[in-house]
C-alpha positions as CSV (number, residue, x, y, z in Angstrom):
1,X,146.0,82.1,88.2
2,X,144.2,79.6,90.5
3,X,144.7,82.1,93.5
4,X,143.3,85.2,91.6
5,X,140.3,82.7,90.7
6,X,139.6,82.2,94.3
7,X,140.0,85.7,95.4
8,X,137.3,86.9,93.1
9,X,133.6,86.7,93.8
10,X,132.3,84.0,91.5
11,X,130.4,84.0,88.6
12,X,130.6,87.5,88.1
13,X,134.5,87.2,86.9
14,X,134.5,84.2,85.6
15,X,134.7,85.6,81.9
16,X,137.7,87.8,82.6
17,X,139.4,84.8,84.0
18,X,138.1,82.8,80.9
19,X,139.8,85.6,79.1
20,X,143.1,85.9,81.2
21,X,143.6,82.1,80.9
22,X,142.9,82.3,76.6
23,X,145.9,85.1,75.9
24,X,148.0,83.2,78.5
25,X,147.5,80.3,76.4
26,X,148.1,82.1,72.8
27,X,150.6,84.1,74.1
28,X,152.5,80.4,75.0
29,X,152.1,79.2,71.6
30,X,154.1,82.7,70.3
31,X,151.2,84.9,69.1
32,X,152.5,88.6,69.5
33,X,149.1,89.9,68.7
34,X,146.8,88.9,71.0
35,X,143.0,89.4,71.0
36,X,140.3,89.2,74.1
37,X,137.4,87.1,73.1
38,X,135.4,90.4,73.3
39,X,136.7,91.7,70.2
40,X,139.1,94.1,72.2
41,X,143.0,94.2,70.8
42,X,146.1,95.1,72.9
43,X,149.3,95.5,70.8
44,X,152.0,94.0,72.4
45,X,155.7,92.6,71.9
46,X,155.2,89.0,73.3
47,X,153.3,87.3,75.3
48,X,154.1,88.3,78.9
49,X,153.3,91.4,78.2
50,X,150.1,90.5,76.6
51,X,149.5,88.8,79.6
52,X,150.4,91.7,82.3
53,X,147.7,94.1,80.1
54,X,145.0,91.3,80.7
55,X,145.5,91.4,84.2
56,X,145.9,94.9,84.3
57,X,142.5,95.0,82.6
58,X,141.0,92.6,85.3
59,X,142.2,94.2,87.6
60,X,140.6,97.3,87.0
61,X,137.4,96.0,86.4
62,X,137.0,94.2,89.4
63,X,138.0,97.0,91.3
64,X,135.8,99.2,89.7
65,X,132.6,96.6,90.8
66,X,133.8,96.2,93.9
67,X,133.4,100.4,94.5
68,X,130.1,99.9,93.1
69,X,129.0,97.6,95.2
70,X,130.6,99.1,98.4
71,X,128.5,102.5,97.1
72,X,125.6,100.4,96.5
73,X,125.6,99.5,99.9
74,X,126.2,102.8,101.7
75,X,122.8,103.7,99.8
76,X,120.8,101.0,100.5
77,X,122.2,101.4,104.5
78,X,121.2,105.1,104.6
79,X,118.0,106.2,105.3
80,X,118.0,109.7,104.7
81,X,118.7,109.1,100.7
82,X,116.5,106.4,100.4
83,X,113.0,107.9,98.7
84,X,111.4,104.5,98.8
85,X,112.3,104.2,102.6
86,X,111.3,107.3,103.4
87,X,107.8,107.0,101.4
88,X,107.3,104.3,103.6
89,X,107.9,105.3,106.7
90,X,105.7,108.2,105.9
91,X,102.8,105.8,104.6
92,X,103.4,104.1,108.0
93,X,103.2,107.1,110.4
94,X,100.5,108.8,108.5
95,X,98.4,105.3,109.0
96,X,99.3,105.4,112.6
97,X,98.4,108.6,113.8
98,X,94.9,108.6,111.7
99,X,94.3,105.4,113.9
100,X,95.2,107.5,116.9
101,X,93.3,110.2,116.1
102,X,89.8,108.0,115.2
103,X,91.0,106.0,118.4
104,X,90.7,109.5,120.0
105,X,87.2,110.8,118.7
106,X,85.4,108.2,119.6
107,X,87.1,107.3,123.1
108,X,85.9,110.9,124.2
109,X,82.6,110.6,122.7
110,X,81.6,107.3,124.4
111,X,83.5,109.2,127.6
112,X,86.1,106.2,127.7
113,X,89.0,108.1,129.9
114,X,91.6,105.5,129.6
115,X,90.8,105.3,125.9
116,X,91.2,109.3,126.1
117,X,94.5,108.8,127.7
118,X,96.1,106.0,125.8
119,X,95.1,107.5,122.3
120,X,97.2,110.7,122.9
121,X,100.0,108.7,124.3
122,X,99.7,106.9,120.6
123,X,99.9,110.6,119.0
124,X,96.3,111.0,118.8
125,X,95.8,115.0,118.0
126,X,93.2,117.0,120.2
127,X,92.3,119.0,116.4
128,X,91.0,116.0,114.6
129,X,87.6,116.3,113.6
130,X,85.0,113.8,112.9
131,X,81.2,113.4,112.9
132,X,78.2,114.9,111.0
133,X,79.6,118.7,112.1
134,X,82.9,118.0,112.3
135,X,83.3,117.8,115.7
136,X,86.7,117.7,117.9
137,X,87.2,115.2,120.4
138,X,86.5,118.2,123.1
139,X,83.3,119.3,121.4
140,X,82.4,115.4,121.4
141,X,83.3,115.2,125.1
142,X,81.2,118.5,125.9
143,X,78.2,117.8,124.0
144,X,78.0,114.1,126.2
145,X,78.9,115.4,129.3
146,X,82.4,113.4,129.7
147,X,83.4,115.3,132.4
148,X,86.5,113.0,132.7
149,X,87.1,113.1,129.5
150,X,86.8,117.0,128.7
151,X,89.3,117.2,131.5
152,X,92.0,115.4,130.1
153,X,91.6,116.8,126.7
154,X,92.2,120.0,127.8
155,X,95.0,119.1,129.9
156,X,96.5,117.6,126.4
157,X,95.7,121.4,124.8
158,X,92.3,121.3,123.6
159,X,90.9,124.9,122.3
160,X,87.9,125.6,124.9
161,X,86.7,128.1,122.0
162,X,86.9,125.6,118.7
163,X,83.4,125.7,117.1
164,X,81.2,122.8,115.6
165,X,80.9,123.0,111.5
166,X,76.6,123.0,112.2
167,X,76.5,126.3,113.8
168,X,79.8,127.8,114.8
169,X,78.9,126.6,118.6
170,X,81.7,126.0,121.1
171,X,81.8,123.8,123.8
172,X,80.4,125.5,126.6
173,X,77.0,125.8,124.5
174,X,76.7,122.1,124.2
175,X,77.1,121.4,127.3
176,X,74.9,123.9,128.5
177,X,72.4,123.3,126.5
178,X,72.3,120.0,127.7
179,X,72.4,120.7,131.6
180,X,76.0,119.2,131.9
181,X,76.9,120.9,135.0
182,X,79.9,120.0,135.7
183,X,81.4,120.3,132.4
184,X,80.6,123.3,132.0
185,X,82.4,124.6,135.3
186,X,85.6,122.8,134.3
187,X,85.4,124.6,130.6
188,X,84.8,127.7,132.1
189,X,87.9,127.1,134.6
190,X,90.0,126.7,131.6
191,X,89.3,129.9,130.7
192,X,86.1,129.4,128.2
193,X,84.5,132.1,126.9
194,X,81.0,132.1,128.6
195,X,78.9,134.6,126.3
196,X,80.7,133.1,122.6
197,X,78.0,132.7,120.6
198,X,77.6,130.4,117.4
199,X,76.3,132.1,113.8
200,X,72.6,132.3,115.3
201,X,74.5,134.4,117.8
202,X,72.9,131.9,120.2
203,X,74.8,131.5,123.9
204,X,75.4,128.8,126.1
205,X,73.0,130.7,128.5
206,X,70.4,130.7,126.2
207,X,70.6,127.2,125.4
208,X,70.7,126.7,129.2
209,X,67.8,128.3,129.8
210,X,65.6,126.7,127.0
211,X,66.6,123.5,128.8
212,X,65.7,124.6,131.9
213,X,69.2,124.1,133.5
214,X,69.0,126.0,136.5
215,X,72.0,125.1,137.7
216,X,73.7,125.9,134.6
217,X,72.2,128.9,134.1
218,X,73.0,130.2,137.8
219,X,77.0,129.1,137.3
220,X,76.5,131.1,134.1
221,X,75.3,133.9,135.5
222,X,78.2,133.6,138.4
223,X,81.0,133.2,136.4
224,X,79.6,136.8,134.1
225,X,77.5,135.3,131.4
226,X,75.2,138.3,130.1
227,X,71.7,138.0,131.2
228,X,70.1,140.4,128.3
229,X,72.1,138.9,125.4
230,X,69.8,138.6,122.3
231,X,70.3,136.4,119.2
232,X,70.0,137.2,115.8
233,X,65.8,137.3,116.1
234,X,66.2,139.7,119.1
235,X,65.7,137.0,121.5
236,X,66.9,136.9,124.5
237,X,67.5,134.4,127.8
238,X,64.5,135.3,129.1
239,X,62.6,134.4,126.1
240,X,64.0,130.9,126.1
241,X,63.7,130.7,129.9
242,X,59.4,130.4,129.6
243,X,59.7,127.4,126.6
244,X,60.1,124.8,129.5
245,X,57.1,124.2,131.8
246,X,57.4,123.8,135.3
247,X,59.1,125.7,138.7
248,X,62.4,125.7,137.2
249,X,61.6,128.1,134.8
250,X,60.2,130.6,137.2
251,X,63.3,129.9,139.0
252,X,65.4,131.2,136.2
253,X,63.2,134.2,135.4
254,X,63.7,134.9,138.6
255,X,67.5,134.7,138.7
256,X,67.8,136.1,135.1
257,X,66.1,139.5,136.2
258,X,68.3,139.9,139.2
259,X,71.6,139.7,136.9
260,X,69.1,142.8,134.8
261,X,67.6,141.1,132.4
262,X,65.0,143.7,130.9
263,X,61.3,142.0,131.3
264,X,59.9,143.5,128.3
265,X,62.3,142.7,125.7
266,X,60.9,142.9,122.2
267,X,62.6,140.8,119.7
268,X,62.5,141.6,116.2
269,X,59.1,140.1,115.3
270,X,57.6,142.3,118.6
271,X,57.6,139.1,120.5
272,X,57.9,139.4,124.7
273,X,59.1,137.1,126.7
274,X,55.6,137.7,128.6
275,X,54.0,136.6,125.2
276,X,55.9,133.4,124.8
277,X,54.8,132.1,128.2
278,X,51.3,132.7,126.8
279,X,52.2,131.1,123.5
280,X,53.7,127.9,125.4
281,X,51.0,127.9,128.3
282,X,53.5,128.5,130.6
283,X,51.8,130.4,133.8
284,X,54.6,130.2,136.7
285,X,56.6,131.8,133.8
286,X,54.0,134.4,133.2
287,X,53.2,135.3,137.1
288,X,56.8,135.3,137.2
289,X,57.2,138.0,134.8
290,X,54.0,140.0,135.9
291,X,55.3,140.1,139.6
292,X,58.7,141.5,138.3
């Protein structure tokens, strides 16, 4: 009885031994009926075999906790069938790559290459979106001139064509419109469309004109940009081309008429470009366009 004691864990048995030990003990002292102290009655002939159905009963019990706790285990140990596990190793990833993916956004947008690089080795996704317009880390890159940057992300599998959520404008208008040169030949190397417009039907050659980019404007023109494109007023490049004073702009009218822009294009509102170089006071634009 001592040995069976030992070989059980603890406390958890100690009331079936407590039980074993008390028909052991009645069954001595000639009882042929003998009751567990749980109220549970095993008819019997004498006492040894009173005895044998207590340990039978033990027996079974224990064997039937041990299974449990061997099952137990195997749960606990597997991942796969664990909910709570899993609910947190989702919580944990999801955490992770939304750090990645802010860590991303703003890397490109203050042009931070290594930033750039160490955020998409983290898991950082080129699609997130951030920012007033809902920018993606591209778009941020574009509109900054992050050459670098822009580079890299497309590289990773940035979409050259994914639009801003203020106008519908890609890339290549952003960067345009703000005169960054070289940005703008590396989108158009990966394969940027050069005349997408947004929802004003504005393109990045427009916006490179009303900046005055000449440079832009004549990579543009190079790489097929259309020279008499007109928005959703009737506009077109060489409307924008007279806003800016100064030489460039005659420089652009210039170029702009030798890819056949048309010099007297009326917009909707019967607007020239001829009379928006008057209404700006631009006169290189407007000797520009008289001489054409």
């Amino acid at each position: 009885m001592r040995a069976l004691a030992r070989a059980l864990p603890g406390p958890a048995v100690a009331p079936l031994v407590a039980a074993v030990l008390y028909c052991a003990l009645r069954c001595s002292a000639g009882e042929g009926n003998v009751g567990l102290p749980d109220g549970t009655h095993h008819a019997t002939t004498g006492g040894v075999e009173s005895t044998h159905h207590a340990f039978s009963r033990m027996q079974t019990v224990v064997k039937t906790n041990r299974q449990g706790v061997v099952n137990a285990r195997r749960l606990l140990q597997d991942e796969n069938t664990d909910p709570l596990h899993q609910h947190i190793d989702n919580t944990t990833a999801h955490a992770h790559h939304a750090k990645a993916n802010e860590s991303l956004w703003f890397a490109a947008y203050n042009g931070d290459l290594d930033g750039v690089l160490d955020a998409l080795q983290r898991g950082g996704s080129v699609h997130t979106r951030r920012g007033a317009f809902g920018d993606t880390p591209l778009l941020a890159a574009s509109s900054r001139g992050n050459v670098a940057c822009v580079q890299a992300l497309l590289e990773a599998g940035s979409d050259a064509s994914a639009v801003d959520g203020l106008h519908q404008s890609p890339p290549i208008y952003w960067a345009a419109k703000d005169g960054h040169l070289a940005t703008v030949k590396v989108l158009i190397l990966a394969g940027a469309p050069v005349d997408q417009p947004n929802d004003r039907r504005a393109t990045a050659l427009q916006g490179a004109c009303e900046g005055a980019w000449e440079h832009v404007v004549d990579v543009l023109l190079a790489a097929g940009a259309n020279a008499s494109h007109s928005d959703i007023h009737g506009y077109t490049p060489l409307h924008f081309s007279t806003v800016t004073i100064g030489p460039k702009s005659a420089s652009i009218i210039d170029m702009l008429l030798s890819s056949g822009a048309q010099v007297d294009a009326v917009a909707e509102d019967g607007a020239t470009p001829l009379m928006w170089s008057a209404t700006f006071g631009n006169v290189g634009a407007a000797r520009a366009l008289v001489g054409a």
